[in-house]
VOGU-3710 file (C-alpha; in Angstrom, 3 decimals, decimal comma):
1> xxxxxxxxxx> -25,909/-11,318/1,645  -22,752/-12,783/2,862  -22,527/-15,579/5,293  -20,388/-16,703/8,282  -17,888/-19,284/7,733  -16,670/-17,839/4,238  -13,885/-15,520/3,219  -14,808/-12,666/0,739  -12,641/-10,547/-1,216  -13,853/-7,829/-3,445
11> xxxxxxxxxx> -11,342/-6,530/-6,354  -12,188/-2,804/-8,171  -10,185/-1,718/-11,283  -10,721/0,647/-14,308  -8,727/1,655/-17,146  -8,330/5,438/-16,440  -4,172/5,584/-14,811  -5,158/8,337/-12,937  -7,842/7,243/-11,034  -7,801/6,682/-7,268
21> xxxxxxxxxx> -10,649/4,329/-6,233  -11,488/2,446/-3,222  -14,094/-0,427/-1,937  -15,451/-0,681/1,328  -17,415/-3,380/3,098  -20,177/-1,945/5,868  -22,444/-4,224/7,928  -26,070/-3,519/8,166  -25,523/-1,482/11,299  -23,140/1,000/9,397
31> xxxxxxxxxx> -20,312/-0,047/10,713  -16,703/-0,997/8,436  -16,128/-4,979/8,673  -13,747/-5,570/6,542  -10,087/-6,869/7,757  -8,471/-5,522/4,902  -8,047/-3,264/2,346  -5,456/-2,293/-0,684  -5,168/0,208/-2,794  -2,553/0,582/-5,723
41> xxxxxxxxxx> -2,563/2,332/-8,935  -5,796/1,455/-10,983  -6,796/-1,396/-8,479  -8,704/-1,214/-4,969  -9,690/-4,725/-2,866  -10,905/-4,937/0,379  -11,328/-8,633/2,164  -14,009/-9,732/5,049  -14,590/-12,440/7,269  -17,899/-11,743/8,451
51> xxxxxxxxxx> -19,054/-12,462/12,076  -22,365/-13,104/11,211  -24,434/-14,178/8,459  -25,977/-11,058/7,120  -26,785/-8,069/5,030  -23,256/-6,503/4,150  -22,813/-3,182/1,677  -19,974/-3,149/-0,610  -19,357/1,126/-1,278  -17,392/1,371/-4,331
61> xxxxxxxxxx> -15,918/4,388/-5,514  -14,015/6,885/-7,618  -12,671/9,418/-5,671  -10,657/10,786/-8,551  -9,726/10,718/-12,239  -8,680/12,257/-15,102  -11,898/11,845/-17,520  -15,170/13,271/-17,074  -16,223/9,330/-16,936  -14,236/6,106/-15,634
71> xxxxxxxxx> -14,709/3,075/-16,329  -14,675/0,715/-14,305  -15,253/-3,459/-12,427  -15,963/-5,191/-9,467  -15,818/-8,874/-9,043  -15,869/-11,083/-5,695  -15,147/-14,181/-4,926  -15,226/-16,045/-2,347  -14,093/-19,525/-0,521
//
């Protein structure tokens, strides 16, 4: 649940260097709502302001790597 008025930002890293991940913010409808996104090297972020307070899905993934497991972490935060 994320609500109007705030900034979010989302951070995803693991420890695997050849892993490619990303982190995507959806709003309830479907729809991508975040304003930005990064990725570089073992690190993905993505940043929203949302329009309305709500029910938001963060999509985190691992679209590649070099293990047959990765770890990895999210954290938020949030101002």
């Amino acid at each position: 649940h994320l609500f109007k008025g705030n900034e979010y930002r989302f951070w995803l890293a693991t420890d695997d260097e050849s892993a490619k991940l990303s982190v995507h913010i959806y709003d309830s409808d479907g729809n991508l709502a975040e304003v930005e996104a990064d990725q570089h090297g073992i690190f993905a972020s993505s940043r929203i302001l949302p329009k309305k307070t709500g029910t938001y899905f963060i999509i985190v993934e691992v679209e590649k790597t070099g293990e047959d497991r990765a770890h990895w972490a999210l954290v938020y935060g949030f101002r």
